[in-house]
C-alpha positions as CSV (number, residue, x, y, z in Angstrom):
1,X,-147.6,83.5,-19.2
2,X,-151.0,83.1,-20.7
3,X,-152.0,84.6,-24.0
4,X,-155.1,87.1,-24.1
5,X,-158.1,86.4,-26.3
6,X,-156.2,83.3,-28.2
7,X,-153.4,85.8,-28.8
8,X,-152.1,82.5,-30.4
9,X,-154.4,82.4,-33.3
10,X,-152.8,86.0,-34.7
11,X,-149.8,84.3,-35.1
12,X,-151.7,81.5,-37.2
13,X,-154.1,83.7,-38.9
14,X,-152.3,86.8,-38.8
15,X,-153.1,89.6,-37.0
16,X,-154.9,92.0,-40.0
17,X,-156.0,94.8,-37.6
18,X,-152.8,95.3,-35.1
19,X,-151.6,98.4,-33.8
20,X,-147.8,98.2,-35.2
21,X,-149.6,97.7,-38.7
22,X,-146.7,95.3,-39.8
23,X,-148.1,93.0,-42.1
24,X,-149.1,89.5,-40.8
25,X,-147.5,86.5,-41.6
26,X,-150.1,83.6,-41.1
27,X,-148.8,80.1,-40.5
28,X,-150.4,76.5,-39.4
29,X,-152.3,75.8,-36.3
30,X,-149.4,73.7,-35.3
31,X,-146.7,76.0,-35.8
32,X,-148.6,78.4,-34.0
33,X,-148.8,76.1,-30.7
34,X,-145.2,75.4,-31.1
35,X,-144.2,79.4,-31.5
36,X,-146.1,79.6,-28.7
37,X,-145.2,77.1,-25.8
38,X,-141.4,77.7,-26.7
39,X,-141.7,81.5,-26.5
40,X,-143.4,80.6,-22.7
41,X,-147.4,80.9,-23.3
42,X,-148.5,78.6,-21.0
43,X,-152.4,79.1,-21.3
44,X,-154.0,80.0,-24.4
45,X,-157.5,81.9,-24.0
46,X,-158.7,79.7,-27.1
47,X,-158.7,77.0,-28.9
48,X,-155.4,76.7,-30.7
49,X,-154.2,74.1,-27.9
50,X,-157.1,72.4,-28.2
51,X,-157.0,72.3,-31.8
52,X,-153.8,72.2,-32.5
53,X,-151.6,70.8,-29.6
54,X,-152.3,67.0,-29.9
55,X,-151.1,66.9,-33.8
56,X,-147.9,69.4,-33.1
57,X,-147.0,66.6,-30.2
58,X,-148.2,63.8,-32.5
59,X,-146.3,64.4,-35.7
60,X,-143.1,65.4,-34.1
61,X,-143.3,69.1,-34.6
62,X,-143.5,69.8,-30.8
63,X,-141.7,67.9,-28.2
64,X,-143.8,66.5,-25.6
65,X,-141.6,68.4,-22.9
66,X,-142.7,71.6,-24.1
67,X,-146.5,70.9,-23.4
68,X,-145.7,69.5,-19.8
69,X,-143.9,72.7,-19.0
70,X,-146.6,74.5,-20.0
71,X,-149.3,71.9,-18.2
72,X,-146.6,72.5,-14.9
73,X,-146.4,76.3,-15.0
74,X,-150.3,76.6,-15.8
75,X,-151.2,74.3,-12.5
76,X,-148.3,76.1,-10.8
77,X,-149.9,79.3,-10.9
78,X,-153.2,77.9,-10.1
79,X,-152.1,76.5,-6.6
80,X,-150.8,79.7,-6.1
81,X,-153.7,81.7,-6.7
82,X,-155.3,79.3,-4.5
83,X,-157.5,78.2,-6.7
84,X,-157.8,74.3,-5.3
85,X,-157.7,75.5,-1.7
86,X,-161.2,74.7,0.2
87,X,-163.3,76.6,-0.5
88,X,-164.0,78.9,3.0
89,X,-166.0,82.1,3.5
90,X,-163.8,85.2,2.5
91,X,-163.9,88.9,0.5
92,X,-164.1,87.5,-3.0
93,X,-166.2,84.8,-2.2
94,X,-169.1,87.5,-1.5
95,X,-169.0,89.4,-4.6
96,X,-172.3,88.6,-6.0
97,X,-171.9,87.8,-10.3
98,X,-173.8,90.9,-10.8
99,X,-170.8,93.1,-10.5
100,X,-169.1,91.0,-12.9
101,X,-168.8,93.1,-16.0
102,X,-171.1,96.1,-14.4
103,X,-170.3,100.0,-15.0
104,X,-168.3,100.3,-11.4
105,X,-166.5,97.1,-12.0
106,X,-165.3,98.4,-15.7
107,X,-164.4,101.4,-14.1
108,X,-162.2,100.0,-11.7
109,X,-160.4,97.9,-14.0
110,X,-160.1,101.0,-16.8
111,X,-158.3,102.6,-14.0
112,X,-156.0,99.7,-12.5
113,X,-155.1,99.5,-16.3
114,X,-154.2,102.8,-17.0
115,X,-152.5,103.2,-13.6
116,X,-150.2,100.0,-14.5
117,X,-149.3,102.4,-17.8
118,X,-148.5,105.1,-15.6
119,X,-145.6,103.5,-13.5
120,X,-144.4,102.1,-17.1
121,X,-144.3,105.8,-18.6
122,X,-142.5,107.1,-15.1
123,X,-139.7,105.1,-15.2
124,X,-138.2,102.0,-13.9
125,X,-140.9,99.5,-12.0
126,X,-139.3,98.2,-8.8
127,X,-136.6,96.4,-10.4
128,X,-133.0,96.1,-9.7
129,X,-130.4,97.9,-12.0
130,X,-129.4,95.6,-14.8
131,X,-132.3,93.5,-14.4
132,X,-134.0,91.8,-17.4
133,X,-137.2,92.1,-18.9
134,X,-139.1,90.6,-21.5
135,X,-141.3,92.8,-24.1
136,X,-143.9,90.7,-25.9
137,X,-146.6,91.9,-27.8
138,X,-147.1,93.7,-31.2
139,X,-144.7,96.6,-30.3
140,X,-142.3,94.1,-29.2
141,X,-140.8,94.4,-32.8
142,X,-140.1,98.2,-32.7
143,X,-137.7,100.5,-31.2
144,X,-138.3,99.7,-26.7
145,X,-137.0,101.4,-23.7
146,X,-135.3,99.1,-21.3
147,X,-136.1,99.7,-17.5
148,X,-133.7,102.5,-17.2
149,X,-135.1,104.4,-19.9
150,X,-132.1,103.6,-22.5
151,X,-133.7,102.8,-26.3
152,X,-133.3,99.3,-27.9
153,X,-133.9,98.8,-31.4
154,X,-133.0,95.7,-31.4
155,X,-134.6,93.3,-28.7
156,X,-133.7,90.0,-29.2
157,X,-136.9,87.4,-29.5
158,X,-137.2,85.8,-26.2
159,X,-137.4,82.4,-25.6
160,X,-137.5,79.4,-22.8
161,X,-135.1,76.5,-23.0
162,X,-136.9,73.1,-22.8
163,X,-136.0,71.5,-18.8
164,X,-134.9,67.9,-20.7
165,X,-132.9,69.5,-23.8
C-alpha cells in the first residue's frame, strides 16, 4: 500500500481539515512511521520515512523487520509494474510530458475516479462471497458497508503481522 500525499504526516500532525471532522490526535514522527509500516504503508509520498524511519529503527521503537517488509513489498510492486524492465519502444513510452497534468489528461483521470466510485456505490466489486476487505482512510472509523451491502459499525483496525514475529 502506499500512502497519498504523506498521508503519514496526518497521523503525526493531525489531520485539522478531514472530512470525518473527528478531532486529530497528533503524535511523534516516529510513532507515525511505526503506525504506519505495521498498519501495511509501504511507500510514504513524503518525508516521514525519511525523517523519521532511521530513529524509529534506531531507538527500538520499530523493528527492523517491519521496514524490510515494506522495502520488499515497495520493490515487489515495482518489478511488477515493470518498472526495471529495459526500456523498449511501447504506448506509454510515447506520451510526450506535455499531457502530464493537461485539461484532457485531468479529465480522464476525474472520470476513471468517479467511475471507480460508481462500482463501489453499485454493489459488490468482483469479489467472492465472504471475502475480506480492508477500509482505510478517514471514514474508516465510521459506520461501513461490507461488500455485500451489510452495515459495520464496528470495523476492527487492520493490521499486518511482522514475517519474523
Amino acid at each position: 500500500m502506499t500512502s497519498d500525499s504523506d498521508s503519514c504526516a496526518c497521523i503525526e500532525n493531525g489531520h485539522k481539515t478531514g472530512i470525518d471532522k473527528y478531532p486529530a490526535h497528533p503524535t511523534n514522527g516516529t510513532d507515525a512511521t511505526k503506525q504506519c509500516l505495521m498498519g501495511g504503508t509501504d511507500i510514504d509520498s513524503g518525508n516521514t520515512y525519511r525523517n523519521s524511519l532511521a530513529k524509529a529503527v534506531g531507538d527500538g521503537e520499530l523493528d527492523i523487520e517491519w521496514a524490510k517488509l515494506g522495502m520488499k513489498n515497495s520493490y515487489k510492486m515495482r518489478m511488477m509494474m515493470g518498472l526495471f524492465d529495459p526500456e523498449t519502444p511501447n504506448e506509454y513510452t510515447k506520451i510526450p510530458v506535455s499531457e502530464v497534468g493537461s485539461a484532457a489528461s485531468n479529465a480522464l483521470s476525474l472520470l476513471a475516479a468517479n467511475s471507480g466510485m460508481t462500482l463501489l456505490k453499485k454493489g459488490p466489486l468482483p469479489f467472492a462471497k465472504g471475502t475480506s476487505i480492508a477500509v482505510v482512510g478517514q471514514v474508516r472509523a465510521g459506520p461501513a458497508i461490507d461488500a455485500h451491502g451489510a452495515a459495520d459499525a464496528d470495523l476492527p483496525l487492520m493490521s499486518r503481522p511482522c514475517p519474523t514475529r
